[in-house]
PyMOL Python script that loads the backbone (N, CA, C, O; Angstrom):
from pymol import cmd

cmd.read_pdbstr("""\
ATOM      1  N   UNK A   1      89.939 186.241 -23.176  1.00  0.00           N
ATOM      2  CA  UNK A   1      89.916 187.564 -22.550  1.00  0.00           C
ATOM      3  C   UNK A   1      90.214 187.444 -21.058  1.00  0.00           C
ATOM      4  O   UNK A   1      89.641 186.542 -20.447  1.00  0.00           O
ATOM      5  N   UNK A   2      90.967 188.175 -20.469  1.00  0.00           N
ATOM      6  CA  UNK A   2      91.975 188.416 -19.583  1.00  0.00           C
ATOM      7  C   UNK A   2      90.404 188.808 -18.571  1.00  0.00           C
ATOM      8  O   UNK A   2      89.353 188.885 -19.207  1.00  0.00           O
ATOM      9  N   UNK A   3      90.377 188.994 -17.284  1.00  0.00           N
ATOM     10  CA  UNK A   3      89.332 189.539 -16.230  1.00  0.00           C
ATOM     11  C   UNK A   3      90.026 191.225 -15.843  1.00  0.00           C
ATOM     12  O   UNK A   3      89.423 192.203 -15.400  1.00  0.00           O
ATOM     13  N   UNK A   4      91.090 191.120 -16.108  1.00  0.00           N
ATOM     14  CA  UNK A   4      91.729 192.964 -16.103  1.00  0.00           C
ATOM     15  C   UNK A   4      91.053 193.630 -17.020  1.00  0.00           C
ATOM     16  O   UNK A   4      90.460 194.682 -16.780  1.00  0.00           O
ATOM     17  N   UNK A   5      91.110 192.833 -18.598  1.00  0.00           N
ATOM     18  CA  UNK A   5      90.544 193.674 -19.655  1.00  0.00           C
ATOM     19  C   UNK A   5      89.155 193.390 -19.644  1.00  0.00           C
ATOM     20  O   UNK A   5      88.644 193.753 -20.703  1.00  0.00           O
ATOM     21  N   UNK A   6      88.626 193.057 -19.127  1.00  0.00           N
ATOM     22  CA  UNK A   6      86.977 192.878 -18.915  1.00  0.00           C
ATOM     23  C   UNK A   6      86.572 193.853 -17.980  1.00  0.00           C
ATOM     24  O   UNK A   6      85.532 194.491 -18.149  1.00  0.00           O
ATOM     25  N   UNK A   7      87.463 194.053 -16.809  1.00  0.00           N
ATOM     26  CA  UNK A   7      87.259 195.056 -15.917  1.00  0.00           C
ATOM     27  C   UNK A   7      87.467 196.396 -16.027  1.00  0.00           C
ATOM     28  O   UNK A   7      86.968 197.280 -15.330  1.00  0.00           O
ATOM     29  N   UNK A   8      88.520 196.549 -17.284  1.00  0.00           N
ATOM     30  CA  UNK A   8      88.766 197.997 -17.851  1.00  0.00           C
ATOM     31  C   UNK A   8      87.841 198.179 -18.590  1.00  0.00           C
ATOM     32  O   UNK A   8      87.065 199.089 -18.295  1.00  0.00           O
ATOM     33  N   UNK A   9      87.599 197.389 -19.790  1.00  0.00           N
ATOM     34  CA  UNK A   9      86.210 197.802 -20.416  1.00  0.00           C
ATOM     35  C   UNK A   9      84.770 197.864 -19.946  1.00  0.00           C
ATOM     36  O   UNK A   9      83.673 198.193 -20.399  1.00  0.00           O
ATOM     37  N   UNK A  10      85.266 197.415 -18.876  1.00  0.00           N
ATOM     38  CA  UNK A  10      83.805 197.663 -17.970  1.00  0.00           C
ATOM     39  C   UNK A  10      83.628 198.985 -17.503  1.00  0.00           C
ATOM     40  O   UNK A  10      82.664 199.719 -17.720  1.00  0.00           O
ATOM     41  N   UNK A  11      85.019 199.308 -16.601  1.00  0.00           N
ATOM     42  CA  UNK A  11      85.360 200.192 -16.299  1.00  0.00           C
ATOM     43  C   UNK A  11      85.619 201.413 -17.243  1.00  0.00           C
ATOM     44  O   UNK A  11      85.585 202.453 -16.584  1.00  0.00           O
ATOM     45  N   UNK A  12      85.831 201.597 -18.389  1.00  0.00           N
ATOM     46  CA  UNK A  12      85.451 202.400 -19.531  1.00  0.00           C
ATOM     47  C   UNK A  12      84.376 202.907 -19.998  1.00  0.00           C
ATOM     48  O   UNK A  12      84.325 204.053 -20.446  1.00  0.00           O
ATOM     49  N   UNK A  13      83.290 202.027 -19.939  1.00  0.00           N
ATOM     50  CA  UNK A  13      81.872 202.021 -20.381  1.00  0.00           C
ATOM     51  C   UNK A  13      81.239 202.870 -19.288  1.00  0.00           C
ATOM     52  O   UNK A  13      80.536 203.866 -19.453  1.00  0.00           O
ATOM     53  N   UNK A  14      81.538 202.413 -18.363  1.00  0.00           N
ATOM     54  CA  UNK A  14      80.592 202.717 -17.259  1.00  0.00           C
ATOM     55  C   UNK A  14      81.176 204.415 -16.926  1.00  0.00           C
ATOM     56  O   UNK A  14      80.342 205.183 -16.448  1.00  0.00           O
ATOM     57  N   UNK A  15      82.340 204.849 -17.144  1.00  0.00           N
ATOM     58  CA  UNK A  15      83.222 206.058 -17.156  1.00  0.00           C
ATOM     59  C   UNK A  15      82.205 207.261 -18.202  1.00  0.00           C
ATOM     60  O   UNK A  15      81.542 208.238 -17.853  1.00  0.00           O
ATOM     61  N   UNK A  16      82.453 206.672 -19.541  1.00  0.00           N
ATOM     62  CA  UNK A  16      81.511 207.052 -20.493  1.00  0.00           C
ATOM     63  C   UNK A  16      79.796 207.377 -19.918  1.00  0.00           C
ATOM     64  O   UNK A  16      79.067 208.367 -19.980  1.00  0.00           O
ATOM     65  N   UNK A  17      79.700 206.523 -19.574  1.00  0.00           N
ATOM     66  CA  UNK A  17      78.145 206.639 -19.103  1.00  0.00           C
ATOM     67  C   UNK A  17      77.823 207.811 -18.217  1.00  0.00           C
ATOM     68  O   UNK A  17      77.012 208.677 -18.542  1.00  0.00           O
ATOM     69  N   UNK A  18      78.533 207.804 -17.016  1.00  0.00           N
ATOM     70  CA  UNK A  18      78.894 208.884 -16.179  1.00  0.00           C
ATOM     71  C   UNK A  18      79.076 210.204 -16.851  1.00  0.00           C
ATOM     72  O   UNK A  18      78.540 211.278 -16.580  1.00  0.00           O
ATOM     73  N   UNK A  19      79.971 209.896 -17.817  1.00  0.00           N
ATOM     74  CA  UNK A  19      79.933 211.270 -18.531  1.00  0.00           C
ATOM     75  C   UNK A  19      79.162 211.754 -19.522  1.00  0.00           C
ATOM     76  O   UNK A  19      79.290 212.914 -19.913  1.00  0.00           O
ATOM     77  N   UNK A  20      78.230 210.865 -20.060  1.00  0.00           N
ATOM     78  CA  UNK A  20      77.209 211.542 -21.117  1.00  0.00           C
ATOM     79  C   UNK A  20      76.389 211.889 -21.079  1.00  0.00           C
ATOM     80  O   UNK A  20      75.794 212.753 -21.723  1.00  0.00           O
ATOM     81  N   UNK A  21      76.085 211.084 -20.042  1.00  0.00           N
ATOM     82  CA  UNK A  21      74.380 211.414 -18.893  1.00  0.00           C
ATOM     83  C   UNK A  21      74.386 212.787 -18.462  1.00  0.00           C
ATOM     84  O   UNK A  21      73.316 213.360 -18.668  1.00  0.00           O
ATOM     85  N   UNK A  22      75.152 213.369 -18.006  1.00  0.00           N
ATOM     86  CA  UNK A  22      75.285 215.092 -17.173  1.00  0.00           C
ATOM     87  C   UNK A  22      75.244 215.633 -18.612  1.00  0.00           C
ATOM     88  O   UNK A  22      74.356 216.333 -19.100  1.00  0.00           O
ATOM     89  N   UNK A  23      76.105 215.288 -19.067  1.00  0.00           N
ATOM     90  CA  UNK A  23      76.134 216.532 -20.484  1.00  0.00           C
ATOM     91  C   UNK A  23      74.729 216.248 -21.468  1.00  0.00           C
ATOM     92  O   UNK A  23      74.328 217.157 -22.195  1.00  0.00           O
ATOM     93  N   UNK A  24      74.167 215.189 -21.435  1.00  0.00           N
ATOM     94  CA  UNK A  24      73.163 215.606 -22.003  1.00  0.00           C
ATOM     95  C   UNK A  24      72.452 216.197 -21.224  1.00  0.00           C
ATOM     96  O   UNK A  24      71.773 216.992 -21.874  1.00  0.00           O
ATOM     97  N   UNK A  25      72.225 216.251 -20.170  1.00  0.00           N
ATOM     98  CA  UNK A  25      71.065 216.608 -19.047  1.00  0.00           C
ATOM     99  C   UNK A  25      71.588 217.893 -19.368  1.00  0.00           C
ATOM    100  O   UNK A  25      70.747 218.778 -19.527  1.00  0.00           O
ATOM    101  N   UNK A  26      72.716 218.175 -19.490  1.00  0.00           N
ATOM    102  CA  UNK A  26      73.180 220.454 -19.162  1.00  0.00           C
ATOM    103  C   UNK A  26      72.628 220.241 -21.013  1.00  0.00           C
ATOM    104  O   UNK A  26      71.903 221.220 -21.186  1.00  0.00           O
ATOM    105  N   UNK A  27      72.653 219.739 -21.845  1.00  0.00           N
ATOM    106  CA  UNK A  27      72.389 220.090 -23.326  1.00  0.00           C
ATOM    107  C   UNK A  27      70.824 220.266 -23.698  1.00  0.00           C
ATOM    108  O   UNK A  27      70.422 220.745 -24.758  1.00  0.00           O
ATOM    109  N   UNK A  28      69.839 219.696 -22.415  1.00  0.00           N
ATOM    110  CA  UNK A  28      68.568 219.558 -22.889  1.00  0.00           C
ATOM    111  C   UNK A  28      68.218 220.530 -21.917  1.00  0.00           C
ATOM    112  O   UNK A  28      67.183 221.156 -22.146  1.00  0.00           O
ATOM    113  N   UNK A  29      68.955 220.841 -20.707  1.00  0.00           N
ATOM    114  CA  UNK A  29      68.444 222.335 -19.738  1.00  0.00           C
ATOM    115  C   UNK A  29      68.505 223.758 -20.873  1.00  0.00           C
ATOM    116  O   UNK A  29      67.721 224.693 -21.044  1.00  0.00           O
ATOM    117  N   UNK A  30      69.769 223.409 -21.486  1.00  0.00           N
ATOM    118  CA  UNK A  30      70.587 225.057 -22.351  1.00  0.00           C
ATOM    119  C   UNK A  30      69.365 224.817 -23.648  1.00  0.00           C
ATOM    120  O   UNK A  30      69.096 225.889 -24.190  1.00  0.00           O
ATOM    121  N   UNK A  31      68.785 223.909 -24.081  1.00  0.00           N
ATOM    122  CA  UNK A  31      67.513 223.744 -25.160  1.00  0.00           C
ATOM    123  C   UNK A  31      66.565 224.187 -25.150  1.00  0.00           C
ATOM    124  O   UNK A  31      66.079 224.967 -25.969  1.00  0.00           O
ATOM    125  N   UNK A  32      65.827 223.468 -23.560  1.00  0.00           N
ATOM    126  CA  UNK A  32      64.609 224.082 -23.016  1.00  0.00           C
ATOM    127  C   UNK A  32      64.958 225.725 -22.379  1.00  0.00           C
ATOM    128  O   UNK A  32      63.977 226.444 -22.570  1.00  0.00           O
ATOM    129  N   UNK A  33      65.720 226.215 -21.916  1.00  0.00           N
ATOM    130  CA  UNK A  33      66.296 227.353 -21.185  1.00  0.00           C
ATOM    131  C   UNK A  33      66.214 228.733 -23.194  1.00  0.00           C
ATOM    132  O   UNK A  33      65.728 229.835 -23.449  1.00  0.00           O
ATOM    133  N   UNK A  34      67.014 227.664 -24.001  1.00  0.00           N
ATOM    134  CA  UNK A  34      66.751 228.855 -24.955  1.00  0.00           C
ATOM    135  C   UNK A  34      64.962 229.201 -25.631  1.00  0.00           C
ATOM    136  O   UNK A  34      64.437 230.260 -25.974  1.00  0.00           O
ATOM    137  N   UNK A  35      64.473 227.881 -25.603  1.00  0.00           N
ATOM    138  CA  UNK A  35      63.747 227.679 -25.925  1.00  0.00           C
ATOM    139  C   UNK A  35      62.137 228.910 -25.529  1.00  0.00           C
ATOM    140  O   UNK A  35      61.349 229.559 -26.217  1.00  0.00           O
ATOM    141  N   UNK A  36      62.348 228.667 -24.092  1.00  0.00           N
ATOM    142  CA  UNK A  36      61.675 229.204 -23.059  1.00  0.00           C
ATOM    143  C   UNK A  36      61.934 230.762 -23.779  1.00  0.00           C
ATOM    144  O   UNK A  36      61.032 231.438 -24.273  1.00  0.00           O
ATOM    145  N   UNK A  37      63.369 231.150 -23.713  1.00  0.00           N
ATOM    146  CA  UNK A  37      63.395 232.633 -23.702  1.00  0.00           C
ATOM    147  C   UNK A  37      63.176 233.005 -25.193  1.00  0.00           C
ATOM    148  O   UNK A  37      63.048 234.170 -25.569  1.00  0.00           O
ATOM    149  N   UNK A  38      63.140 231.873 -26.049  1.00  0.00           N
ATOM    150  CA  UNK A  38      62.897 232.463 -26.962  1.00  0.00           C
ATOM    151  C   UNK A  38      61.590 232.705 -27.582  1.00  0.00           C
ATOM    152  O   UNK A  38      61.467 233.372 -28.610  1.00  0.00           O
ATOM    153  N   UNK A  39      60.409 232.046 -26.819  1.00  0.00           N
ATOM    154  CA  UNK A  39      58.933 231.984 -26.959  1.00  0.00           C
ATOM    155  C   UNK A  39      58.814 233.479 -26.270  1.00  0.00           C
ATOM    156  O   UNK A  39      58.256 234.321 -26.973  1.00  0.00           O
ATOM    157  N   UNK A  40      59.280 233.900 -24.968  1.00  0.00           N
ATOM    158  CA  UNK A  40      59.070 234.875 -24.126  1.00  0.00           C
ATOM    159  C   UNK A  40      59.554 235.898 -24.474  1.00  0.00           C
ATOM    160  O   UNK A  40      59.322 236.874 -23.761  1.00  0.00           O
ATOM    161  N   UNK A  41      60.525 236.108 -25.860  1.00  0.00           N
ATOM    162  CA  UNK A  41      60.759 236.613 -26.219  1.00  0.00           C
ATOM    163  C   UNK A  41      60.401 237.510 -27.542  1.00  0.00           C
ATOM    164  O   UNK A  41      61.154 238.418 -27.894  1.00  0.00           O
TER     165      UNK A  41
END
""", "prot")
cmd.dss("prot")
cmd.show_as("cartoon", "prot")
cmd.util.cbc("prot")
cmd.orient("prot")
């Protein structure tokens, strides 16, 4: 294995990570957020 393709898949992973982390965080706000209105409701 090449140190480019170690660094892209590094660089991939870590891309991914960045991006799943926020979207779960907005998926468990829009959960608790329905959640809330729907007890109060």
């Amino acid at each position: 294995m090449s140190v480019a393709k170690v660094t892209k898949i590094c660089g991939v992973i870590f891309a991914e990570q960045n991006f799943v982390r926020p979207l779960f965080f907005l998926l468990e706000l829009l959960r608790n957020l329905f959640l809330s209105g729907f007890v109060a409701g």
